[in-house]
C-alpha positions in Angstrom: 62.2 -4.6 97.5 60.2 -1.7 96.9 61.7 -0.2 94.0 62.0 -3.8 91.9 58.4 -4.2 92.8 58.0 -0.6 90.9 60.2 -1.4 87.8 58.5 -4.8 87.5 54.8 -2.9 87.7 56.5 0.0 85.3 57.5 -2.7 82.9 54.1 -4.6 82.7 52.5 -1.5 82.0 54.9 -0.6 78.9 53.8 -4.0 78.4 50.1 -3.8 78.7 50.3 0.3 76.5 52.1 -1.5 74.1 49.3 -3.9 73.2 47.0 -1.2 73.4 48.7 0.4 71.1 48.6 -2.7 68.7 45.1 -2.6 68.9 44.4 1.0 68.3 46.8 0.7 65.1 45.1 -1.9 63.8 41.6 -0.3 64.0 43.3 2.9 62.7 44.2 0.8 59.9 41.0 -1.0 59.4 39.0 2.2 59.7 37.8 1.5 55.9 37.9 -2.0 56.0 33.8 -3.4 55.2 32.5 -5.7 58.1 35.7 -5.1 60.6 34.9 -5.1 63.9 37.6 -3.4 66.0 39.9 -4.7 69.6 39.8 -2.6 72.1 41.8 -3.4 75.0 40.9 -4.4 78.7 43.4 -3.4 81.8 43.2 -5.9 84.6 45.4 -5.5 87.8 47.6 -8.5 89.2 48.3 -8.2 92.9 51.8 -9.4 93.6 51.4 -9.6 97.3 48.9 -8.7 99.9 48.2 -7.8 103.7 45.6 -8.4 105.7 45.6 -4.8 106.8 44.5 -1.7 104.5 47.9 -0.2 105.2 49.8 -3.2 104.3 48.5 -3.4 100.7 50.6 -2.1 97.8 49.6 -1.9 94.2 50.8 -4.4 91.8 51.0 -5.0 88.1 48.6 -5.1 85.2 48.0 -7.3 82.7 46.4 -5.7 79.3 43.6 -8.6 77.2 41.9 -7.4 74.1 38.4 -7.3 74.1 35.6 -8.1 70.9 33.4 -6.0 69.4 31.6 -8.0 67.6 28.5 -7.4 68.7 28.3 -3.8 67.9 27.3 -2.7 64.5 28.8 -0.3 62.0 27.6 2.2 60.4 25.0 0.6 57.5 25.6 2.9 53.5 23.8 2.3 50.3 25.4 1.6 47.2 24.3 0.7 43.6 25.7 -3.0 43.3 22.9 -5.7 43.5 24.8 -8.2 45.2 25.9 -6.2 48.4 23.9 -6.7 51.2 24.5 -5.4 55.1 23.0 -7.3 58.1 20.5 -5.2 59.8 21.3 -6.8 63.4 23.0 -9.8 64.9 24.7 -12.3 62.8 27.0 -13.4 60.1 27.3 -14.5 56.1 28.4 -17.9 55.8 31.4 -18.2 53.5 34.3 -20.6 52.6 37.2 -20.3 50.9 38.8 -21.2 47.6 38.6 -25.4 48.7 35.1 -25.0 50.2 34.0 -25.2 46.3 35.1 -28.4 45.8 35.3 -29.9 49.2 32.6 -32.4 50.1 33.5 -31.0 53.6 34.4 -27.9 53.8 35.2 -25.1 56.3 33.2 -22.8 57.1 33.8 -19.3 57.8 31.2 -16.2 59.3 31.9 -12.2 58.1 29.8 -9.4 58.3 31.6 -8.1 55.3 28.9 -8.3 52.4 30.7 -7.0 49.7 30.2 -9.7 47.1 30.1 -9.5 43.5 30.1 -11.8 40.5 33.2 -13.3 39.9 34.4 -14.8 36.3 32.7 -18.7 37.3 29.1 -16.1 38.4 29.8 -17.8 42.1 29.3 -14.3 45.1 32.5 -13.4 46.6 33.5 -10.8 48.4 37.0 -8.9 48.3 38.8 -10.9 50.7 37.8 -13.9 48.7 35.3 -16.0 50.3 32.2 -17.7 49.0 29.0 -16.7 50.0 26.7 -20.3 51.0 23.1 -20.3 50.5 19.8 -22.7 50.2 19.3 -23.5 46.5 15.5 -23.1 45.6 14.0 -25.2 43.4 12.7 -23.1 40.7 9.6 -25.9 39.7 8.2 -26.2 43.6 9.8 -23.5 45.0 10.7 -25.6 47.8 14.0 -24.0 49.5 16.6 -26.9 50.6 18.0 -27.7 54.2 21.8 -27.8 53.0 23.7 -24.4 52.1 26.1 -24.6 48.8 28.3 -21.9 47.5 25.8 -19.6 45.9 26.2 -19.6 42.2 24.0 -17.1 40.0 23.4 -18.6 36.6 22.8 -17.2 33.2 20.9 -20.2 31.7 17.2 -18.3 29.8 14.4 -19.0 31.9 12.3 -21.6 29.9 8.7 -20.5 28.3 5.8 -21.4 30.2 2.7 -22.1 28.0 -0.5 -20.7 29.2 -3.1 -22.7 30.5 -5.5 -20.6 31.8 -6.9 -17.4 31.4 -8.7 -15.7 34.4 -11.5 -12.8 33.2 -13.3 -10.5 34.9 -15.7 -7.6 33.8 -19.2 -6.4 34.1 -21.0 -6.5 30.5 -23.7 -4.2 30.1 -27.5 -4.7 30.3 -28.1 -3.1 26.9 -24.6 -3.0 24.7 -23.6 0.5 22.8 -23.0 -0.7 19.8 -22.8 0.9 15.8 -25.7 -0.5 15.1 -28.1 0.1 18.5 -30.9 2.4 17.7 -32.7 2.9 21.2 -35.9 3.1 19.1 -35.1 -0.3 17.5 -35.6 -2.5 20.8 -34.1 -6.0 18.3 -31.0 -3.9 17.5 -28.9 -4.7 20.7 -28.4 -8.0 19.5 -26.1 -9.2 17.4 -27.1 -8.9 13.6 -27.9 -12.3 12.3 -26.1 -11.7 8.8 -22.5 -12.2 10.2 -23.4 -15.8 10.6 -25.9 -16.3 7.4 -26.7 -14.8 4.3 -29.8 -12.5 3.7 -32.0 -13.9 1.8 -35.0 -11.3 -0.1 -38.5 -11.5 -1.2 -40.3 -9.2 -3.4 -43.1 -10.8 -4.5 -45.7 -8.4 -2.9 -46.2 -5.1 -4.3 -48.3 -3.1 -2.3 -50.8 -1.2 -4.6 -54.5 -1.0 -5.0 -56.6 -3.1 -7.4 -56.7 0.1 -9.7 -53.0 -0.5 -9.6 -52.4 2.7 -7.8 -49.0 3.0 -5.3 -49.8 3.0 -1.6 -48.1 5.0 1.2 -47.4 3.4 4.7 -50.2 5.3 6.2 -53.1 3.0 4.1 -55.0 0.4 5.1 -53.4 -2.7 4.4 -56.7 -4.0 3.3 -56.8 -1.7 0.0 -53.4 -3.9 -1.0 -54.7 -6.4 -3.5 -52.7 -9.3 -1.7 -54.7 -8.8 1.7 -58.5 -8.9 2.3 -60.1 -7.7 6.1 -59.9 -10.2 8.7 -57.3 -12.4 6.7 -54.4 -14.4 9.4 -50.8 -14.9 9.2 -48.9 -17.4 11.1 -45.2 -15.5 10.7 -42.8 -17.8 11.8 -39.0 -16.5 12.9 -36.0 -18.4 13.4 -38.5 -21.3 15.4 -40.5 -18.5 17.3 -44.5 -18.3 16.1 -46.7 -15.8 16.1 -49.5 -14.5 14.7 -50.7 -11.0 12.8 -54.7 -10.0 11.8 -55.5 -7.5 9.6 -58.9 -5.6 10.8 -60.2 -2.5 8.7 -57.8 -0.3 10.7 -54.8 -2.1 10.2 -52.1 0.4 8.3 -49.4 -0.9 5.9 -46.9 0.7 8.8 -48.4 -1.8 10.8 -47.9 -4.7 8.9 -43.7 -3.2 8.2 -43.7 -2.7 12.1 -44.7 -6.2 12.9 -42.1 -7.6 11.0 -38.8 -5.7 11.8 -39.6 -6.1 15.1 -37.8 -9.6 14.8 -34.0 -9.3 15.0 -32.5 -9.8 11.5 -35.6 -9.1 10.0 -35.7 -5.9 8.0 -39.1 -4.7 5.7 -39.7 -1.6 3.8 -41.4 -0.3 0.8 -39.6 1.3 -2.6 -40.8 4.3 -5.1 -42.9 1.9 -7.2 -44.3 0.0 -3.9 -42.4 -2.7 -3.8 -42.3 -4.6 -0.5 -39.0 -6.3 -0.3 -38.7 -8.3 2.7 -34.7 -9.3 4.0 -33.6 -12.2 6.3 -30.8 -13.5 7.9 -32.7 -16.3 10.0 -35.4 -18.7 8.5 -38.8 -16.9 7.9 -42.3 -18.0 7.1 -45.2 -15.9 6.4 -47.8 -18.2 5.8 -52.2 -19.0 5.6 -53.9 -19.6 9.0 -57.2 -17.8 8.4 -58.7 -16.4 5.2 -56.5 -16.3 2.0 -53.7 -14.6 2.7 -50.7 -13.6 0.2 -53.6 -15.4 -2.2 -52.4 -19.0 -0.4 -48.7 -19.0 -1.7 -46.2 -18.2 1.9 -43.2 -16.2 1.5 -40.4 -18.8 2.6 -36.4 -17.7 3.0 -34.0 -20.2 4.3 -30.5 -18.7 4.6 -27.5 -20.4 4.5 -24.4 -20.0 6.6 -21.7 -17.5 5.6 -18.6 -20.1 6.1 -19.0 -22.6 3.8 -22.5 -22.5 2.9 -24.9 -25.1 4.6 -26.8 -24.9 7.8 -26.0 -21.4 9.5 -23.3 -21.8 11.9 -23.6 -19.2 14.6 -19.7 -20.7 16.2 -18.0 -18.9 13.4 -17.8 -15.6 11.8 -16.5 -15.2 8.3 -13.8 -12.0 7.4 -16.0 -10.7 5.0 -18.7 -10.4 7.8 -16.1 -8.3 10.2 -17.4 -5.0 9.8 -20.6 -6.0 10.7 -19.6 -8.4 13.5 -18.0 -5.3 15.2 -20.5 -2.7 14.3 -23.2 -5.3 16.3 -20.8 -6.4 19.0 -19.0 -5.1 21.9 -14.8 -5.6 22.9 -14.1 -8.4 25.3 -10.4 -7.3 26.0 -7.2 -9.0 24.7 -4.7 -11.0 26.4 -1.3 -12.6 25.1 -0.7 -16.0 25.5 2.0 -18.3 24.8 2.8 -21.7 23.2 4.8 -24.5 24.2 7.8 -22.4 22.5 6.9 -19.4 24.5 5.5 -17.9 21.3 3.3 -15.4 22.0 -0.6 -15.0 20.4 -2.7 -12.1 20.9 -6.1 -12.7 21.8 -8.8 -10.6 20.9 -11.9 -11.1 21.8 -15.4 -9.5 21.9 -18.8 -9.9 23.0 -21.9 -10.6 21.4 -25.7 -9.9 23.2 -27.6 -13.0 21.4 -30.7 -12.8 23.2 -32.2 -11.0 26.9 -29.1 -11.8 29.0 -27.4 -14.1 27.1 -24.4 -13.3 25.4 -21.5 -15.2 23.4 -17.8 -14.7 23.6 -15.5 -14.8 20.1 -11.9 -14.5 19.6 -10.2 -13.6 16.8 -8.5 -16.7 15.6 -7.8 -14.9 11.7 -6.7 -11.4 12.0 -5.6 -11.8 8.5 -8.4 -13.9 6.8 -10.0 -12.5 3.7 -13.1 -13.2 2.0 -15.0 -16.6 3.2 -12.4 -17.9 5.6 -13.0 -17.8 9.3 -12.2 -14.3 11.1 -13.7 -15.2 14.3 -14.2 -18.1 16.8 -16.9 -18.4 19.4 -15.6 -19.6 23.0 -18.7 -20.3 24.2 -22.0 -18.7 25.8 -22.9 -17.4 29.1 -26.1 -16.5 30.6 -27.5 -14.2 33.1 -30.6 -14.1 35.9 -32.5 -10.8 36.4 -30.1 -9.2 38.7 -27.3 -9.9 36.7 -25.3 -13.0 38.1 -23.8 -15.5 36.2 -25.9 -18.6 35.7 -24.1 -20.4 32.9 -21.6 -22.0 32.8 -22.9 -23.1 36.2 -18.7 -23.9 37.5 -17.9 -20.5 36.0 -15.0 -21.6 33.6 -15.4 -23.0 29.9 -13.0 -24.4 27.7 -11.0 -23.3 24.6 -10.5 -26.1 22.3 -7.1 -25.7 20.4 -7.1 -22.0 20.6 -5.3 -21.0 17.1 -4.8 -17.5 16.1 -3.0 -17.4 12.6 -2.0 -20.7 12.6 -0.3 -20.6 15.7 -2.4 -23.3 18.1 -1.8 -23.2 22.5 -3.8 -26.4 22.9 -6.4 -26.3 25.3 -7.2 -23.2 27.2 -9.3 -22.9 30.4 -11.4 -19.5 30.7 -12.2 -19.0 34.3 -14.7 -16.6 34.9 -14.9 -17.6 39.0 -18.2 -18.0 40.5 -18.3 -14.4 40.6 -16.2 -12.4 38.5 -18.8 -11.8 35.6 -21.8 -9.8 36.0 -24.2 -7.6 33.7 -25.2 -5.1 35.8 -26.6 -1.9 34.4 -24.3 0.2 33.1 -25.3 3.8 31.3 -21.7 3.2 29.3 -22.6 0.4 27.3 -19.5 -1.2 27.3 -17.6 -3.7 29.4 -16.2 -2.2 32.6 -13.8 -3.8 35.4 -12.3 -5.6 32.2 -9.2 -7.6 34.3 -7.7 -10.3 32.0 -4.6 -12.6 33.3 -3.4 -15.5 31.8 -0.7 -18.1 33.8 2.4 -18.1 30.9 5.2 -16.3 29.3 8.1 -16.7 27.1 11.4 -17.5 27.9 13.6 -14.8 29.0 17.2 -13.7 30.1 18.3 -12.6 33.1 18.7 -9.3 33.2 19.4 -9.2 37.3 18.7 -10.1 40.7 17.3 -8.7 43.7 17.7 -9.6 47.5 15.2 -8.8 50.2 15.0 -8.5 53.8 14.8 -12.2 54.3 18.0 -13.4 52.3 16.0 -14.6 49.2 17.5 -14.1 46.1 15.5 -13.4 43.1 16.3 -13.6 39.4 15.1 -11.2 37.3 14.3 -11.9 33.6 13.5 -10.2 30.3 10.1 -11.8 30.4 9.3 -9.7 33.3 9.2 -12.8 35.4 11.3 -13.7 38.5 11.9 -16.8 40.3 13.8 -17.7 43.9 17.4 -18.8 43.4 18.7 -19.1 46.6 17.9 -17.9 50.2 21.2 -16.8 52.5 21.4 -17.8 55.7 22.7 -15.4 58.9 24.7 -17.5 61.8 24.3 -16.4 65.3 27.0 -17.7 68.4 25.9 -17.9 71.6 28.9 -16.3 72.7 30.1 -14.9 69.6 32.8 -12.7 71.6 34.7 -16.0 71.7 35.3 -16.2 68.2 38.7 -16.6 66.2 39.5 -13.8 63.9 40.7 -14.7 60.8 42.0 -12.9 57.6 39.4 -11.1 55.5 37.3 -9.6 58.4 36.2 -13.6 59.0 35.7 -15.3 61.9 36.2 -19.4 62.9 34.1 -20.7 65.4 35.8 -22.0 68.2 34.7 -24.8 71.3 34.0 -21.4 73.0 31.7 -20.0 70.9 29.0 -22.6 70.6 27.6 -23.8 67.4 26.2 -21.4 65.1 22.0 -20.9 64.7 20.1 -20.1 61.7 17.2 -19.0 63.3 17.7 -15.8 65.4 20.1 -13.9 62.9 18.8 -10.1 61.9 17.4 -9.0 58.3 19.8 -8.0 55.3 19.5 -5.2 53.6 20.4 -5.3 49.9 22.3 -2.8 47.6 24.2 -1.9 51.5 27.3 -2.4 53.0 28.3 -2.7 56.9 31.2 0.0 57.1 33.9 -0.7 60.6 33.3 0.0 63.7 36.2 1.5 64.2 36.5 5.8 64.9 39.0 7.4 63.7 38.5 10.5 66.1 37.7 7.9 69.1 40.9 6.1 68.2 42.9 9.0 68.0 41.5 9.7 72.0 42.6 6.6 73.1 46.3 7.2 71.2 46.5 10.0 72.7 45.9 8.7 76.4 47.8 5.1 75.9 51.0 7.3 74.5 50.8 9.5 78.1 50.4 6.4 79.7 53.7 4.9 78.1 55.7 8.1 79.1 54.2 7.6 82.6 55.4 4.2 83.0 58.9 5.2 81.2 59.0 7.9 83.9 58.8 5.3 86.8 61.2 3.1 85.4 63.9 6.1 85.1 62.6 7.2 88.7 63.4 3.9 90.0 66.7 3.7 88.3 67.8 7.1 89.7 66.8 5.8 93.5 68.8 2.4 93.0 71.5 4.5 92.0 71.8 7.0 95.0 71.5 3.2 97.0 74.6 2.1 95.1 76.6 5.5 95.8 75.6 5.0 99.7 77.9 2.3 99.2 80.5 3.9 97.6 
């Protein structure tokens, strides 16, 4: 009884080596297989018959079960395809086949093998042929959905998005450094009056003596034949009054100083002593005490340079630009885009009207000439004593149809913040911190996509704008050693298994692949023991034979 209890334990264990040696082959052969997760085998003992003594006991069979893997991870390598991806943990891709496209129900399938690419219909599958599933985004809200679909990347443009809004920031300074700032000219930080109106001149004074002799600035102004001691003027400016005496010290310098004090204002005397008197805002030198300028005021209304008519101080004409610039400082430029998605540059610059209060212009006509309109003012903006923004009190002004060249973008909101424009002191003279964004951009094509650690994959566009497309989801089993291995390094879930969960699966890591588990050199080990262990078990069952023989020639 004895030896057939040995042939039958020899012949389990060929058994049991045999489908070890199954398993080791086909990790051998899966060695470079992406995603495979190798068998190894288990060796369990089956007792055939038992005492309840030590000494009665014999050994008995074995019985040979192969044994998942699937929990340990292979070795994670980088490559230069976008659409690979490796999961960084536990978990699995879910994929479908070939049906699962069309199938309101289809099967679903779990792989660690992330090798998926493009194919001809721009659906992600990987080289055994399964369908990567994903949450479809939608692009408007952003809003990721709660039903995977077989992942399809498409090519359609991403449409423009007109602009709506432009967000500015910057710090203008105190006193602007401008062409036309003369530190010794306190009026010439502001901006010159003559890009908005004309200049208007007066030379109806010639400052000689009653012999008819040529003054110098140095003389009293009361040797001028036009002036007598203790005479008045009420000088009037652009609405602001004021008044100048002449006493017997007051100088002809004098008389120039008090004038070209006032911004757009300029006086001066020529070789024959003419006093020519220029304005580009209204001015009015007229009687208040005595008889000045012998009772006839010097009066200049100037007209607007668009047009003609009232000045307009909203609009600068292109014949004025040279000017405009020399007297005003750069605001930046931004592009932004139309309902088409064309794009308009924006230029825009800043002008210092009065103490801490400046106006902002674009340039709506690049390419006007002449009369025609070259800049545009936005709007104005105002500033307390330690340099915070008072006006617009909401911080954000309007743009009616902004047009540059034609080209209009409808309304556009300028939002300065409550706190992103200041005019602090600033030795440079120009505006610093200048940060200009605006909310659209033109269409574009998709020029590729990009996958981070969380599954969500972005499209990448020629605009150099991206949006979500999809977001992949990673499966985890309770007991995902009880899963059915299926072609293409896949795996079924079975009643086993449990239900898969989309919350607890690990990262993914894009532009990677998951190589096998399986080790060649380890492999080989384990050949090398399981073919010993088949000549052992060969060896017993020859043994055996050769003993049941010498029973049969007792016999004989």
């Amino acid at each position: 009884m004895s030896i057939y209890g040995a042939i039958n334990s020899a012949t389990t264990g060929l058994d049991a080596q045999s489908q070890a040696l199954e398993n080791i082959s086909g990790n051998v052969a899966n060695s470079s297989t992406t995603g495979y997760k190798r068998l190894d085998t288990s060796f369990s003992d089956l007792v055939s018959s038992t005492g309840s003594r030590q000494a009665d006991q014999v050994a008995g069979t074995v019985y040979a079960t192969s044994r998942a893997t699937n929990t340990q991870q292979g070795d994670v390598s980088s490559y230069d395809v976008e659409t690979y991806m490796a999961i960084n943990g536990s978990g699995y891709f879910v994929v479908t086949d070939a049906d699962g496209l069309t199938n309101l129900s289809p099967s679903y399938k779990y792989t660690r093998a992330g090798d998926f690419e493009l194919d001809e219909d721009r659906y992600l599958v990987n080289a055994s042929g399964y369908y990567l599933q994903g949450y479809p985004v939608n692009t408007t809200t952003g809003a990721v959905a709660d039903k995977f679909e077989p992942i399809r990347i498409s090519d359609q443009p991403m449409p423009a998005q007109p602009s709506e809004q432009i967000d500015y920031q910057a710090n203008l300074p105190s006193t602007p450094s401008t062409e036309r700032y003369n530190p010794d000219v306190p009026s010439s930080k502001f901006v010159d009056p003559s890009v908005f109106a004309t200049t208007e001149t007066d030379t109806s004074i010639s400052l000689v003596n009653g012999t008819g002799d040529v003054l110098s600035v140095d003389d009293n102004l009361v040797d001028v034949a036009a002036f007598d001691l203790n005479d008045v003027f009420d000088i009037t400016v652009d609405g602001s009054s004021s008044t100048f005496t002449i006493d017997a010290t007051t100088t002809i310098k004098d008389f120039l100083d008090n004038l070209n004090q006032y911004n757009g204002v300029s006086a001066d005397i020529d070789a024959t002593g003419q006093l020519t008197i220029s304005t580009s805002v209204p001015l009015t030198i007229g009687e208040n005490t005595g008889d000045p300028l012998g009772g006839t005021p010097i009066s200049e209304t100037p007209t607007s340079n668009v047009g003609g008519g009232p000045v307009d101080t909203t609009q600068v004409a292109a014949k004025n630009n040279s000017t405009f610039i020399d007297s005003t400082i750069s605001g930046g430029s931004v592009t932004v885009y139309d309902t088409n998605g064309t794009p308009i540059n924006v230029e825009m610059r800043w002008s210092l009207d009065s103490e801490d209060n400046w106006s902002l212009f674009y340039n709506s006509a690049p390419s006007a000439t002449g009369d025609d309109t070259a800049w545009s003012k936005v709007g104005n903006v105002a500033f307390d004593a330690a340099g915070r923004m008072v006006s617009p009190a909401d911080g954000n002004m309007t743009i009616p149809d902004l047009n540059v060249n034609g080209v209009s973008a409808g309304d556009i909101i300028l939002d300065f913040g409550t706190s992103n424009l200041t005019q602090y002191d600033d030795t440079v003279g120009f505006a610093t911190s200048v940060d200009i964004e605006q909310d659209g951009y033109a269409s574009g094509e998709l020029v590729g996509i990009s996958i981070n650690s969380d599954g969500m994959i972005t499209g990448n566009y020629s605009n150099s704008k991206s949006q979500d497309l999809y977001r992949v989801p990673i499966a985890t089993f309770a007991a995902e050693q009880e899963l059915q291995r299926i072609d293409g390094s896949a795996f079924a879930a079975t009643p086993t298994s449990g239900e898969p969960d989309f919350r607890n699966g690990g990262t993914i890591r894009a532009k990677a692949l998951e190589a096998s588990n399986a080790d060649i050199a380890k492999e080989f080990s384990k050949l090398i023991i399981t073919q010993q262990a088949y000549s052992a078990n060969s060896r017993v069952l020859s043994t055996a034979n050769t003993m049941l023989d010498a029973v049969l020639n007792i016999v004989r």
